[in-house]
N, C-alpha and C positions, 0 to 999 in steps of 0.2 A: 789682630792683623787685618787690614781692610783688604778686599780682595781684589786684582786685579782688573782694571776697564777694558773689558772685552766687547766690541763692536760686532764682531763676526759669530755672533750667536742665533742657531737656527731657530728661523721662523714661526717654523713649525710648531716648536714649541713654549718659548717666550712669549709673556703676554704682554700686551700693551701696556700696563702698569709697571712691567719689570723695565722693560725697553724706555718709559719715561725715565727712570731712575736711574739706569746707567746716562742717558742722553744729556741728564741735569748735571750729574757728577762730569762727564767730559765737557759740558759747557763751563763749570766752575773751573776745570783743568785749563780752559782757553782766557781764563783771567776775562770772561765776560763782568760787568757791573752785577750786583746783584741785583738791583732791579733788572736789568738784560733777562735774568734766571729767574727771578719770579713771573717773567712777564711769559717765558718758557714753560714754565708750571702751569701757569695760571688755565693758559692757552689748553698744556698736554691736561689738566685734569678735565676741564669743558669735554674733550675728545673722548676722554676714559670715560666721565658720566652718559654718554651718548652709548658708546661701544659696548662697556660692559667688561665680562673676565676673559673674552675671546682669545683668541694667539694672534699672533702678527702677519701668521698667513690668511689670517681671516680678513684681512685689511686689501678691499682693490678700489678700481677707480669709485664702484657704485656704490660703497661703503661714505666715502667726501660726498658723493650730491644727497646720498640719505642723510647727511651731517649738516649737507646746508639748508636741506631743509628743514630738519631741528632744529636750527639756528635761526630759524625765521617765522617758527613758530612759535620759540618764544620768545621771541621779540619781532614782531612786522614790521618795525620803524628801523631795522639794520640797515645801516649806512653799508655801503661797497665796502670800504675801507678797515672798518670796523670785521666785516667778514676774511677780504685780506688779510687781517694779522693773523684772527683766529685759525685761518688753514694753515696759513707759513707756521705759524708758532707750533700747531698738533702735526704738520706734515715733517718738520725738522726730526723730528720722535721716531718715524716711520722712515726719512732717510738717512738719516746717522746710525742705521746700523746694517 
């Protein structure tokens, strides 16, 4: 029996791995494309190699400008746009629940 999509799970103690997982399963539940959902993945795993096994209260504003800076270390030639997706795609993770 799969278990319930719970959205309203504390903070505190869910980790960003877990909160990916639920976030991907309600994006499948929104009849997104699957590319749509890989592109969600793709995005939330970039963010978890950054983060680590943290909780999701560990996650605030100064957590993203440490992320874009990882993101621009490893790669300097990042386009604007290219960094747009990657926050919207790893910040949907962090607002859907």
């Amino acid at each position: 029996m799969r278990k319930p999509i719970t959205l309203q799970q504390d903070a505190a103690t869910i980790t960003f791995n877990e909160l990916l997982e639920e976030m991907l399963r309600f994006k499948k539940l929104q009849n997104l494309s699957p590319r749509s959902v890989d592109f969600y993945d793709d995005c939330g795993q970039r963010f978890a190699a950054f983060f680590g096994e943290g909780t999701c209260a560990d996650i605030c504003e100064a957590t993203f400008y440490d992320y874009i800076e990882y993101l621009h270390e490893k790669n300097p030639n990042l386009r604007p746009a290219s960094l747009r997706s990657y926050l919207t795609g790893s910040g949907q993770s962090c607002t859907t629940a």
